[in-house]
N, C-alpha and C positions, 0 to 999 in steps of 0.2 A: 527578661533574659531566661529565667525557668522555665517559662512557658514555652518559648522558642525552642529552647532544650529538649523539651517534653518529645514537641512536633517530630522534630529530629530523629528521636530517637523511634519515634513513632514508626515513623517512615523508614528506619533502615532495618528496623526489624520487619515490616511488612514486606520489603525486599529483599531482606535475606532467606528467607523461607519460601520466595514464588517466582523464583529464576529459570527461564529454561537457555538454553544455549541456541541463537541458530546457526543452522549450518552453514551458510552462504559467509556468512561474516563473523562468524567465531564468538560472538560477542553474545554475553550473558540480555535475557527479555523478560519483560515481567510474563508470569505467568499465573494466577491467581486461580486456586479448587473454583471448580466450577465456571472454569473458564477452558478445559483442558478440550480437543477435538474433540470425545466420547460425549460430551455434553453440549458443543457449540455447533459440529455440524451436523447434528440432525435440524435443530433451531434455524440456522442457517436455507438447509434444504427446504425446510417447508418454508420459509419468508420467502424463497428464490421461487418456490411453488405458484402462491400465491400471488407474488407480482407478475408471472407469467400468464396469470389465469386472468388477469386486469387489462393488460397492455396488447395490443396490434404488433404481432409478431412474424415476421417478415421469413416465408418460407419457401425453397423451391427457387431464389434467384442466382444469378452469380455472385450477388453481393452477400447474400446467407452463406451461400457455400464456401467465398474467400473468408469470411469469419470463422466458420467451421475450419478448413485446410489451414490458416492460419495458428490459431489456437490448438490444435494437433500437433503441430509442428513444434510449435514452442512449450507444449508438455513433453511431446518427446524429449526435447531435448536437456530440461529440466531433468526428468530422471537419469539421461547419462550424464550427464554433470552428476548424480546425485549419486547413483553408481560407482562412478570414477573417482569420489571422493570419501568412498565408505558408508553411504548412508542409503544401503537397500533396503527397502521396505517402506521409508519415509513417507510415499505417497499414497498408503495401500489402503488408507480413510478415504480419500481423495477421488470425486465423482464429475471428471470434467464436465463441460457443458459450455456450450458458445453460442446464445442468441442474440441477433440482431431485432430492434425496436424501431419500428417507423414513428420518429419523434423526431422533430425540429433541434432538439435539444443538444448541444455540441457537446457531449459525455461519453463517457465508456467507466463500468465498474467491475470490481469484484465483491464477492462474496466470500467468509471462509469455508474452505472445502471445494475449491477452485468451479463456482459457479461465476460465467462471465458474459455481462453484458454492454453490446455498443449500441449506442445512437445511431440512425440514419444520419442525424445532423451531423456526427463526426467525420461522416466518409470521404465529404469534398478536401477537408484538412487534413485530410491524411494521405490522400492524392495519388495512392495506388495502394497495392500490397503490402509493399514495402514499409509504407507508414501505420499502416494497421498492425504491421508487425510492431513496429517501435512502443504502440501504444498498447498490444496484447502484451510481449514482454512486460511492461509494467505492470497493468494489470494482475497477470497471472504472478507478478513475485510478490504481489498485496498479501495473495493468498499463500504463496508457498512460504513466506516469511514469519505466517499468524499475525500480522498488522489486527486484524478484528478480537484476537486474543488479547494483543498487548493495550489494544483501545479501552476493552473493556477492563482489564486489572490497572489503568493510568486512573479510569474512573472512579475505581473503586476506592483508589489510594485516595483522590481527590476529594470525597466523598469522607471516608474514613479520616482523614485530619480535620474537615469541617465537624464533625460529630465531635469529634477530640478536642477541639477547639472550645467549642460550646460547653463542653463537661469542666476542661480544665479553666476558664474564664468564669472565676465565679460574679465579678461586676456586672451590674447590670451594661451600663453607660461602655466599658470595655468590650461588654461582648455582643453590644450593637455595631459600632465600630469595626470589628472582628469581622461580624458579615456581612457588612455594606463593602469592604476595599477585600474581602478573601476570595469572592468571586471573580473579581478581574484580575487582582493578580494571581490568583494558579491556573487562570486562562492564560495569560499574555506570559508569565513567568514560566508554567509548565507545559499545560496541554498542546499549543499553540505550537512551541519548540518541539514538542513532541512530535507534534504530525506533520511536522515539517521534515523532521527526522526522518519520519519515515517516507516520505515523498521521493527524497534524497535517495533513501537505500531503496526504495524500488524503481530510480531509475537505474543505480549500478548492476543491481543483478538481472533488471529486464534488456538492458543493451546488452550485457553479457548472453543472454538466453539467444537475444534475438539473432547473436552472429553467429552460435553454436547451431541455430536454426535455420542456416546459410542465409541469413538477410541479411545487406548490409547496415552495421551498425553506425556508419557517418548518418544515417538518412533521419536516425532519432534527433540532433542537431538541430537539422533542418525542419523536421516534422514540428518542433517547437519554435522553429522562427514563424513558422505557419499561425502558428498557435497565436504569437504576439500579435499579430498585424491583424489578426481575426478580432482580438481584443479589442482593438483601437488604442492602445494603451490606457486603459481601464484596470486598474487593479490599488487594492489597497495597500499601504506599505507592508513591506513584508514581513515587519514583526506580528503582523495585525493581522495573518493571516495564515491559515490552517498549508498552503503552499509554497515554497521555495520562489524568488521570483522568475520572469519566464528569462532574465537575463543569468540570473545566477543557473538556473538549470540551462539552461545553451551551453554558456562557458565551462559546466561540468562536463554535460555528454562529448564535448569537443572530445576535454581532456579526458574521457574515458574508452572512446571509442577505439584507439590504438591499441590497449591492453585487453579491449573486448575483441579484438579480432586475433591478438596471442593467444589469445584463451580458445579459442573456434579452432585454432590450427592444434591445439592436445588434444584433436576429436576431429582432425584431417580434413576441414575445413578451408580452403584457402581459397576461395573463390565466391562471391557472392552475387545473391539475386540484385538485382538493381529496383 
């Protein structure tokens, strides 16, 4: 029970100290020194460098240039949102970039510091613009959110209670124990939820972006029924896994999608690309 206590207290004080606020959802993030932009997206830029300097990079097509127009569109619109809600300057770290990757692989990422890249393999599942859109929106709120921030201070907490663990356990036979079941459960218990967490909040503010960015936001839904059937329904449960399932995320975007298109009409919005 001391020990438990210890952890605890460990951990709220490592959170009290490395909060930042973000903007889109009000809601306190970790943020831990040495995790802050000034030091994560230069680190960021050059890994983005250097995977580009690796990979067959798709230039000069229509399909490059809807990734470009795309991702344009949904930065734009992200700063009027950001604007509109008091937070100018937010983005002025921030060095967009949209390449497309001739790779089989059905993905698309982010980077922090809004470096963004898609797979050729995604583009048939995404099955125009419109779905590129749903799936940039997300993307790009990975980044606008600091997701690669809060990953690496979850880490660190994670990380930092094992240390703790080990100091405060002076048993031997206790503090084998300790590390054989602490690695699954601050996976399955924290980390796991955690990036589930966030999968969640960057579908909310990417449908959001993306109706602000006149796309229709019903087609994110749909972009994810895509998604399932592409699966074959292959997936691990979803405690057990770092994403939301492809059902729980459908039944959200549904119910999101109405209030993302309220949102696009306070920025004169009321018509959308199909």
């Amino acid at each position: 029970m001391k020990f438990r206590k210890q952890l605890v207290a460990i951990g709220a004080i490592l959170l009290f100290f490395s909060c930042a606020t973000n903007p889109f959802t009000g809601k306190k993030t970790m943020a831990f020194p040495g995790t802050e932009n000034a030091t994560l997206f230069p680190t960021a830029f050059a890994q983005y460098d250097e995977f580009l300097s690796k990979n067959n990079i798709v230039k000069g097509t229509k399909d490059a240039e809807m990734i470009t127009r795309v991702g344009q569109r949904i930065a734009v619109a992200a700063e009027r949102w950001l604007n509109a809600n008091g937070y100018e300057g937010y983005l002025k770290d921030y060095k967009w970039d949209y390449n497309l990757v001739n790779d089989k692989t059905v993905n698309a990422w982010a980077m922090p510091g809004g470096k963004i890249v898609f797979y050729t393999g995604i583009l048939p599942i995404a099955a125009g613009e419109t779905g590129v859109a749903a799936i940039m929106g997300h993307e790009v709120a990975h980044a606008l959110a600091n997701h690669g921030q809060q990953r690496m201070s979850a880490a660190y907490v994670q990380q930092g209670l094992a240390i703790a663990g080990n100091v405060a356990i002076k048993d031997e036979q206790s503090r084998n124990i300790f590390n054989q079941s602490y690695g699954v459960v601050s996976n399955v218990g924290g980390m796991l939820p955690f990036s589930r967490s966030h999968e969640t909040q960057a579908d909310e503010i990417g449908i959001r972006l993306m109706a602000i960015a006149g796309y229709n936001p019903d087609e994110a839904a749909q972009l994810w029924k895509r998604m399932k059937a592409n699966s074959g329904g292959q997936a691990p449960p979803e405690f057990l896994s770092t994403h939301p399932s492809n059902d729980t995320r459908i039944a959200n975007l549904i119910k999101l999608a109405p209030k993302a298109k309220e949102e696009a009409k306070k920025f004169g919005v009321t018509s959308f690309r199909e």
